[in-house]
FIKOLZA-1660 file (N, C-alpha, C; in steps of 0.1 Angstrom, whole numbers, plus 5000, padded with zeros to 4 digits):
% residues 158
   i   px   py   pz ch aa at
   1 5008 4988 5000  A  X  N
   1 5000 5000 5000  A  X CA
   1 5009 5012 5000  A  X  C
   2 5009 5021 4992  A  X  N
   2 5012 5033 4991  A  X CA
   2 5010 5041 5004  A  X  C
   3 5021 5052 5008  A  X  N
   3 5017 5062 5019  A  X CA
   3 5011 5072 5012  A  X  C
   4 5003 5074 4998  A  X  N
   4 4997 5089 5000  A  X CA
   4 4985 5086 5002  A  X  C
   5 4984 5094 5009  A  X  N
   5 4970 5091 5021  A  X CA
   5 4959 5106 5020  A  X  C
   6 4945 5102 5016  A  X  N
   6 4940 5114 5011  A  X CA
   6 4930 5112 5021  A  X  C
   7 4921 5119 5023  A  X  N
   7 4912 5123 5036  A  X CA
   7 4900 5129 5027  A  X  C
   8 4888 5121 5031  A  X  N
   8 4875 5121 5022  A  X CA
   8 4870 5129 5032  A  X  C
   9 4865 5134 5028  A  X  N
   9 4846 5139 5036  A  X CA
   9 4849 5156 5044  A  X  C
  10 4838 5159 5049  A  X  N
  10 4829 5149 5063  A  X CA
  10 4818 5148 5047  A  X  C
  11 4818 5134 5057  A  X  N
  11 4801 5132 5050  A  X CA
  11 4797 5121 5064  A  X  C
  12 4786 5119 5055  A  X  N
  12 4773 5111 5061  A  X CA
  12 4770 5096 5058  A  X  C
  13 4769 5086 5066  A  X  N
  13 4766 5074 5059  A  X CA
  13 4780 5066 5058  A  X  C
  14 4787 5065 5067  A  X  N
  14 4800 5059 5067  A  X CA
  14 4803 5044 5073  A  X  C
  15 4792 5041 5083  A  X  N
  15 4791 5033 5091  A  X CA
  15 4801 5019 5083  A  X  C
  16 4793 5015 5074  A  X  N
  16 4798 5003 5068  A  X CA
  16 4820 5005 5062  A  X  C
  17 4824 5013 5064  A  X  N
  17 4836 5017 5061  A  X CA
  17 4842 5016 5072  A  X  C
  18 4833 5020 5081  A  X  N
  18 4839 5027 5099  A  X CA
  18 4840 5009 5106  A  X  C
  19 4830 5011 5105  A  X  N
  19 4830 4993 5116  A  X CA
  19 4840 4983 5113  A  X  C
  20 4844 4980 5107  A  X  N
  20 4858 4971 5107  A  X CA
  20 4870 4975 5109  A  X  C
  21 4873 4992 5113  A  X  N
  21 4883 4997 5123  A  X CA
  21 4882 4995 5134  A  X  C
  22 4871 4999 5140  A  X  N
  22 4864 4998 5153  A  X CA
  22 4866 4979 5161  A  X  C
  23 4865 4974 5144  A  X  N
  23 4866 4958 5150  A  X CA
  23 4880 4955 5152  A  X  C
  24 4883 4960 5143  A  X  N
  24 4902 4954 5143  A  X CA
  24 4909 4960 5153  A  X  C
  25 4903 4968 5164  A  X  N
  25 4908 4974 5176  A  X CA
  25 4900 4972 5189  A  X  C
  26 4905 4961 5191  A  X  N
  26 4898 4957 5210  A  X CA
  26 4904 4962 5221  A  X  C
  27 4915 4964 5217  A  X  N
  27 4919 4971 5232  A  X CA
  27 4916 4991 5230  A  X  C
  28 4908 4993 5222  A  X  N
  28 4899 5002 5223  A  X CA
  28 4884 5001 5227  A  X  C
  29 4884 4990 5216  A  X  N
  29 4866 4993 5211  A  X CA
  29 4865 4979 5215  A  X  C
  30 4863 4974 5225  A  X  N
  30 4860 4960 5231  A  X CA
  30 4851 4959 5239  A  X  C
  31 4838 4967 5237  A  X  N
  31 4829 4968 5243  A  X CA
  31 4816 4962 5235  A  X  C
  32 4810 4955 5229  A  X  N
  32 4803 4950 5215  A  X CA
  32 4790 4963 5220  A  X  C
  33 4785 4968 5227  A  X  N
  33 4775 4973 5230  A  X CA
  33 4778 4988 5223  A  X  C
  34 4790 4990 5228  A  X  N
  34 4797 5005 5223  A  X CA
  34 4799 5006 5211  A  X  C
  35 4806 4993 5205  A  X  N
  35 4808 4993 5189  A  X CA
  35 4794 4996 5180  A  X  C
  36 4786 4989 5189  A  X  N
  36 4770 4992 5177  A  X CA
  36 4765 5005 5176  A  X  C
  37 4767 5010 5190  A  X  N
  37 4762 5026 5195  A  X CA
  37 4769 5032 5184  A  X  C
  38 4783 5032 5183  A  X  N
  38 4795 5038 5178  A  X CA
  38 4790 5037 5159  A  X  C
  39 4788 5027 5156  A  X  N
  39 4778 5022 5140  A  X CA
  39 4770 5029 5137  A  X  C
  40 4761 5029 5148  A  X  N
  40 4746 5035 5142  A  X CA
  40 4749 5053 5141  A  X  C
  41 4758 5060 5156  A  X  N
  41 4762 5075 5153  A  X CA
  41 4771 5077 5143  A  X  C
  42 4778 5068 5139  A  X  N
  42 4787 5073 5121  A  X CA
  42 4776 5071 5114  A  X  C
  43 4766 5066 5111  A  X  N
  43 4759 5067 5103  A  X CA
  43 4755 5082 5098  A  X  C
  44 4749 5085 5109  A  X  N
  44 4744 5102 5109  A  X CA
  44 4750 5113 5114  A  X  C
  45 4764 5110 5121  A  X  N
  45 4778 5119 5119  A  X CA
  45 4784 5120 5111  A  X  C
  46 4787 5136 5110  A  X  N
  46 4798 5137 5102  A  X CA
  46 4814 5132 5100  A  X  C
  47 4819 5126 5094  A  X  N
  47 4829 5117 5093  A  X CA
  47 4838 5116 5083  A  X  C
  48 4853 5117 5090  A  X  N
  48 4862 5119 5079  A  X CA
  48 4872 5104 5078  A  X  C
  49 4870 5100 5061  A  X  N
  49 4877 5082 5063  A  X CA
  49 4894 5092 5059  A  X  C
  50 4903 5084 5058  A  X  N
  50 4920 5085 5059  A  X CA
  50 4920 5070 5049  A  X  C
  51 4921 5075 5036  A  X  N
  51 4923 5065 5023  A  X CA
  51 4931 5059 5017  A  X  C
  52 4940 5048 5013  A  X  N
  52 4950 5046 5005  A  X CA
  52 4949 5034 4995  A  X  C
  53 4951 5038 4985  A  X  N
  53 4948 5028 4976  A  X CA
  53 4935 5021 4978  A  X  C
  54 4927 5029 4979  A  X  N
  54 4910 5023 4981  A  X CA
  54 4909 5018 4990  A  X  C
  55 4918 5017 5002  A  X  N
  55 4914 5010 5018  A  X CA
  55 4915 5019 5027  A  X  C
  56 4903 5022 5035  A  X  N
  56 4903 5031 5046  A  X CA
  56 4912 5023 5058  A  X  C
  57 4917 5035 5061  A  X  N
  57 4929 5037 5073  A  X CA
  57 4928 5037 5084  A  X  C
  58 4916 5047 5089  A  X  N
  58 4913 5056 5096  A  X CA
  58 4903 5067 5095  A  X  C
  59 4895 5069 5108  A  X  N
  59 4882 5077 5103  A  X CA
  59 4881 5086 5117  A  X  C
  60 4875 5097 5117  A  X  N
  60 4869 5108 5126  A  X CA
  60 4855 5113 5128  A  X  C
  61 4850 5110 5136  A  X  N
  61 4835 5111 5139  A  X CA
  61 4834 5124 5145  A  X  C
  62 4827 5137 5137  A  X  N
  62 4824 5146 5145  A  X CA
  62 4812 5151 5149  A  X  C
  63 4806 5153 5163  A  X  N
  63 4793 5157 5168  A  X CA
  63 4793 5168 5175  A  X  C
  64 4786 5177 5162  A  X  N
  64 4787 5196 5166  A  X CA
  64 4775 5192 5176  A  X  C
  65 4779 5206 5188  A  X  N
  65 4772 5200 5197  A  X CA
  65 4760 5220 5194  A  X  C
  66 4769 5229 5197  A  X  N
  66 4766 5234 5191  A  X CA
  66 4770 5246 5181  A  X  C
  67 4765 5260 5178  A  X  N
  67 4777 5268 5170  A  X CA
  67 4791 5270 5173  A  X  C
  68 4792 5268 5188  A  X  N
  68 4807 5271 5192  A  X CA
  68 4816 5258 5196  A  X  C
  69 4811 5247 5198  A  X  N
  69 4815 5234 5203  A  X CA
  69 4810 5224 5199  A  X  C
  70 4823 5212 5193  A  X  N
  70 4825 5200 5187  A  X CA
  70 4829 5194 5196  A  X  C
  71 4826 5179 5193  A  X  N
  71 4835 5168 5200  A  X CA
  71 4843 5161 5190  A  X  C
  72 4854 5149 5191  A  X  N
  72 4857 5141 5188  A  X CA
  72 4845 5130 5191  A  X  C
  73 4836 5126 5183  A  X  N
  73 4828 5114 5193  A  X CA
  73 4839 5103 5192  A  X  C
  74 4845 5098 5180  A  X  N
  74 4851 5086 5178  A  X CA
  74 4863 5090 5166  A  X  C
  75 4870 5084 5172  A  X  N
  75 4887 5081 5163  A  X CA
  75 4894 5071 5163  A  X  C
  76 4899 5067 5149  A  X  N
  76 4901 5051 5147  A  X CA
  76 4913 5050 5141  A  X  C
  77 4921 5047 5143  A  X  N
  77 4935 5044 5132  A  X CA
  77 4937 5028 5134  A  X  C
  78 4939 5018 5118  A  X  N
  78 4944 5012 5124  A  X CA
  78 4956 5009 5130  A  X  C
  79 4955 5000 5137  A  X  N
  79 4968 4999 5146  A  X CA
  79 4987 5000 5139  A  X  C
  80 4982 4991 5132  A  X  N
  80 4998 4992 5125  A  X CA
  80 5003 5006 5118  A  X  C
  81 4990 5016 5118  A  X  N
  81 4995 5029 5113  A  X CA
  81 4995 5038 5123  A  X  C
  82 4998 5034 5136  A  X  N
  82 4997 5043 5147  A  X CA
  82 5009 5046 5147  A  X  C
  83 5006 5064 5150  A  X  N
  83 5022 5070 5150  A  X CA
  83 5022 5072 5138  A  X  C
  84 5020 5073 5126  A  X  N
  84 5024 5074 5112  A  X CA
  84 5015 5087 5107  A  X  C
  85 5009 5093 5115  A  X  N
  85 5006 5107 5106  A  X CA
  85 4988 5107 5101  A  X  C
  86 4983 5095 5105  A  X  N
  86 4972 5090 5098  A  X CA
  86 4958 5100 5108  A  X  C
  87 4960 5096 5123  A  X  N
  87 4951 5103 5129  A  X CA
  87 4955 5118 5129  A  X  C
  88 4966 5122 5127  A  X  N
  88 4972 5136 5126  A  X CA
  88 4967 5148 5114  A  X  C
  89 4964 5138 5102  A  X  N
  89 4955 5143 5091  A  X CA
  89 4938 5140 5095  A  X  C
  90 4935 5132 5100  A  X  N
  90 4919 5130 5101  A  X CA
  90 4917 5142 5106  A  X  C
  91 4927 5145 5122  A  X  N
  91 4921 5155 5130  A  X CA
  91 4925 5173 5124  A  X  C
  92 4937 5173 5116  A  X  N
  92 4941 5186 5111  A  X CA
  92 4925 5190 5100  A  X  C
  93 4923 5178 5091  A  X  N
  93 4909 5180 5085  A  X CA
  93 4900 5187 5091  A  X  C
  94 4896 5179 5098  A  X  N
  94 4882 5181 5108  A  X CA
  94 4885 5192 5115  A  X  C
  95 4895 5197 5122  A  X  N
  95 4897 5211 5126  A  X CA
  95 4890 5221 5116  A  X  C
  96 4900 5217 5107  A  X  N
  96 4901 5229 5095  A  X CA
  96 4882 5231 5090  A  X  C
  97 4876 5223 5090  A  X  N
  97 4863 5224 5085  A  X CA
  97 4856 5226 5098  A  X  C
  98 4859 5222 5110  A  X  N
  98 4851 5233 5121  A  X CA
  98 4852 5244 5122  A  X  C
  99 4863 5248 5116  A  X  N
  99 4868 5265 5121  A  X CA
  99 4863 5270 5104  A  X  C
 100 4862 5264 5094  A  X  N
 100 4852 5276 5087  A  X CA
 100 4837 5276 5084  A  X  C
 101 4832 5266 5097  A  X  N
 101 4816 5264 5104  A  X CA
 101 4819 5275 5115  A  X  C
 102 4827 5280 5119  A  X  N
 102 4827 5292 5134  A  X CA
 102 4828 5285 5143  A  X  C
 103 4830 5271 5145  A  X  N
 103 4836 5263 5158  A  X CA
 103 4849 5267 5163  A  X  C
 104 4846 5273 5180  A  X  N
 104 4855 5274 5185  A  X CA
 104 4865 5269 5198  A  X  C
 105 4856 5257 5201  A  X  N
 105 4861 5248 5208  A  X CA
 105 4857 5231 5205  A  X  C
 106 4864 5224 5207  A  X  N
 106 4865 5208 5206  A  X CA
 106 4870 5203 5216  A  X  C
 107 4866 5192 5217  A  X  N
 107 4866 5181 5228  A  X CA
 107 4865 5169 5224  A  X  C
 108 4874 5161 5234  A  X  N
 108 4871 5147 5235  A  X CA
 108 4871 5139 5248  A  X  C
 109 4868 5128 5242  A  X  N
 109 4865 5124 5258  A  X CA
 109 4870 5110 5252  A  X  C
 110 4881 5102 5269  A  X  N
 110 4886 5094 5265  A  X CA
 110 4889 5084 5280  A  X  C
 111 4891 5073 5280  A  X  N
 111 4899 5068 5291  A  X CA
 111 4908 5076 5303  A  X  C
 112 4899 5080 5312  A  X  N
 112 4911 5086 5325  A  X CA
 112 4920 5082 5331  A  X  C
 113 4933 5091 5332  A  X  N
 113 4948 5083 5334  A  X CA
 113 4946 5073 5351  A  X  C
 114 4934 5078 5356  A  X  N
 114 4931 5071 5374  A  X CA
 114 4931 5054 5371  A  X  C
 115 4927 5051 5357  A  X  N
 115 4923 5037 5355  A  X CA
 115 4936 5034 5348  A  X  C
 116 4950 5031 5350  A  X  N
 116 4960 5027 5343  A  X CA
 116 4960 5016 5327  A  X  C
 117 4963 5022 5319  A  X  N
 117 4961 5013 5310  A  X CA
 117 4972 5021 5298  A  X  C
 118 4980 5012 5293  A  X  N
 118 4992 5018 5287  A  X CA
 118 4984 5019 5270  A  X  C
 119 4975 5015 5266  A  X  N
 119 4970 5021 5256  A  X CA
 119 4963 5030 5252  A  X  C
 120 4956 5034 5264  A  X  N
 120 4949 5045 5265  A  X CA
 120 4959 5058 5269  A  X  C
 121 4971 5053 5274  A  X  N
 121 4980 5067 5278  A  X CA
 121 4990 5069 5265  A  X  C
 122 4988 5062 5254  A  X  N
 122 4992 5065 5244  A  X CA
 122 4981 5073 5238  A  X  C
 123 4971 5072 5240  A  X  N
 123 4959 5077 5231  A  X CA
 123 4963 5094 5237  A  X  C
 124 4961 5094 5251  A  X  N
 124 4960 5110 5258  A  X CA
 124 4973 5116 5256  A  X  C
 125 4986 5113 5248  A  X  N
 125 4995 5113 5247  A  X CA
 125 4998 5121 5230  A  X  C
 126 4985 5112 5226  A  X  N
 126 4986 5120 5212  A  X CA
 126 4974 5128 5212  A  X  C
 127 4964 5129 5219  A  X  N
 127 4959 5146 5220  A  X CA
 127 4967 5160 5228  A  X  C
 128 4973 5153 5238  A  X  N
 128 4981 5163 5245  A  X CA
 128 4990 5171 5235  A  X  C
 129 4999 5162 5229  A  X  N
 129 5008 5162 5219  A  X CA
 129 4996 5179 5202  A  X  C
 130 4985 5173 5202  A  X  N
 130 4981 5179 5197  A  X CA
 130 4968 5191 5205  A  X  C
 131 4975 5197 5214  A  X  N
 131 4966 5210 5218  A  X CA
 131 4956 5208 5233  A  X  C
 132 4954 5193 5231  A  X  N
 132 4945 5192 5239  A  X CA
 132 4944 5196 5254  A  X  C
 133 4935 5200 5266  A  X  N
 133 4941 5199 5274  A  X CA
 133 4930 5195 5285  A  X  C
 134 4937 5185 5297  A  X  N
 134 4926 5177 5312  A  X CA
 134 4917 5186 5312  A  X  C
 135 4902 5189 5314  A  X  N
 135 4894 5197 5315  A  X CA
 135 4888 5186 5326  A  X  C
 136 4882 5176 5326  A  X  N
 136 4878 5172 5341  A  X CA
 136 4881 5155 5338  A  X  C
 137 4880 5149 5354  A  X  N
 137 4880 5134 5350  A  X CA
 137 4865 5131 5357  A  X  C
 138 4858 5130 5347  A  X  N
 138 4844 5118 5357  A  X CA
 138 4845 5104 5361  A  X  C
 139 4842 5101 5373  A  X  N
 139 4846 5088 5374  A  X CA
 139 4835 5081 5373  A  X  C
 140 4822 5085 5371  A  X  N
 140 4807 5080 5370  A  X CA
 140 4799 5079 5355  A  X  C
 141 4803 5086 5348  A  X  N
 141 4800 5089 5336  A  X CA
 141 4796 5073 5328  A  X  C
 142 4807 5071 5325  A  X  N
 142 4809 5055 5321  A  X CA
 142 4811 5047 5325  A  X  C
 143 4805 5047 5341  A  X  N
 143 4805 5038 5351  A  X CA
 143 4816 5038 5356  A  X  C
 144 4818 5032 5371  A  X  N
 144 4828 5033 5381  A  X CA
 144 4844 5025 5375  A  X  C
 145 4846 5018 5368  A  X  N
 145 4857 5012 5363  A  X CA
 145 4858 5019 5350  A  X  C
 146 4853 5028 5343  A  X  N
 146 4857 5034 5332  A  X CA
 146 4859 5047 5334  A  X  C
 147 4868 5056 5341  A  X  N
 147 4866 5072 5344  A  X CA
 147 4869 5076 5332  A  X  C
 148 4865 5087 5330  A  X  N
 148 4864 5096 5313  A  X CA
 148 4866 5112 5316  A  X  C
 149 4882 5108 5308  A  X  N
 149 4889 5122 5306  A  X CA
 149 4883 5131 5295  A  X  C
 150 4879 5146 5303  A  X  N
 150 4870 5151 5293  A  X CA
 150 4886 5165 5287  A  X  C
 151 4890 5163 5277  A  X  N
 151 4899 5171 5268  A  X CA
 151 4894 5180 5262  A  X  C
 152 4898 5198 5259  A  X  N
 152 4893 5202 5253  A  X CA
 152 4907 5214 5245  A  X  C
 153 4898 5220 5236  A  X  N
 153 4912 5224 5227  A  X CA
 153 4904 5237 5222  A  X  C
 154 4908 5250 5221  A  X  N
 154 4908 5262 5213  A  X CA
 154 4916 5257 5199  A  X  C
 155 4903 5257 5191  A  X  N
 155 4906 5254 5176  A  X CA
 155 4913 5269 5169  A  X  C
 156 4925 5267 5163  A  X  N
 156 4930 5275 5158  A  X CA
 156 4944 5278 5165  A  X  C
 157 4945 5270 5176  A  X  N
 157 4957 5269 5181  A  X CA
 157 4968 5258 5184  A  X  C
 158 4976 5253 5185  A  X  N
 158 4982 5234 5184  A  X CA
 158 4980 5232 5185  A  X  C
% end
């Protein structure tokens, strides 16, 4: 597979593209209840796939929440392209098309560092890395064994 790597969308209607990232990564998405949840909101989020040679890479799920604030709902790289620039283009995209909607803040929400898990502190490692920054940890949100780091980022800045 070639590295030039082109970045489609946002569009709508991705689900069937998205779901076999989401599968080929369990020590993310190892929740089968979450994975469906996660299916049916790419459906009708907007969503950016990461393409090469006609195989999706990687995808970005965005849910304006409202004029001023987005989330990250969901982000996928597969694994063997982690570290390679793949999620780094999904999210520079999706920035770039929130900020000429007038979005001025984004968020994500992710695994809290209270629950140790060395894959998840790679994850908070590459939002940190990109702008992001701790805004709160709930430890109830996603129930008591899943605390959720809520990240947020002034779009138009690293």
């Amino acid at each position: 597979m070639s590295r030039n790597i082109r970045i489609d969308g946002p569009a709508i209607g991705r689900a069937s593209l998205c779901e076999p990232i989401l599968r080929a990564l369990p020590l993310w998405f190892g929740i089968e209840s979450s994975i469906v949840q996660y299916v049916k909101d790419i459906e009708v989020m907007p969503t950016f796939l990461a393409v090469a040679d006609d195989v999706v890479l990687g995808f970005l799920t965005v849910n304006r929440h409202n004029d001023y604030a987005a989330e990250i709902h969901v982000i996928a790289v597969l694994s063997e392209l982690h570290d390679s620039g793949v999620g780094s283009k999904l999210l520079r995209e999706a920035e770039t098309w929130l900020l000429s909607l007038g979005v001025e803040y984004l968020q994500v929400k992710t695994l809290g560092p209270s629950k140790p898990n060395k894959e998840y502190a790679r994850t908070r490692e590459f939002y940190f890395a990109k702008g992001f920054r701790p805004l709160e940890e709930l430890k109830e949100l996603w129930g008591g064994s899943n605390p959720c780091l809520i990240l947020v980022k002034r779009l138009g800045q690293a």
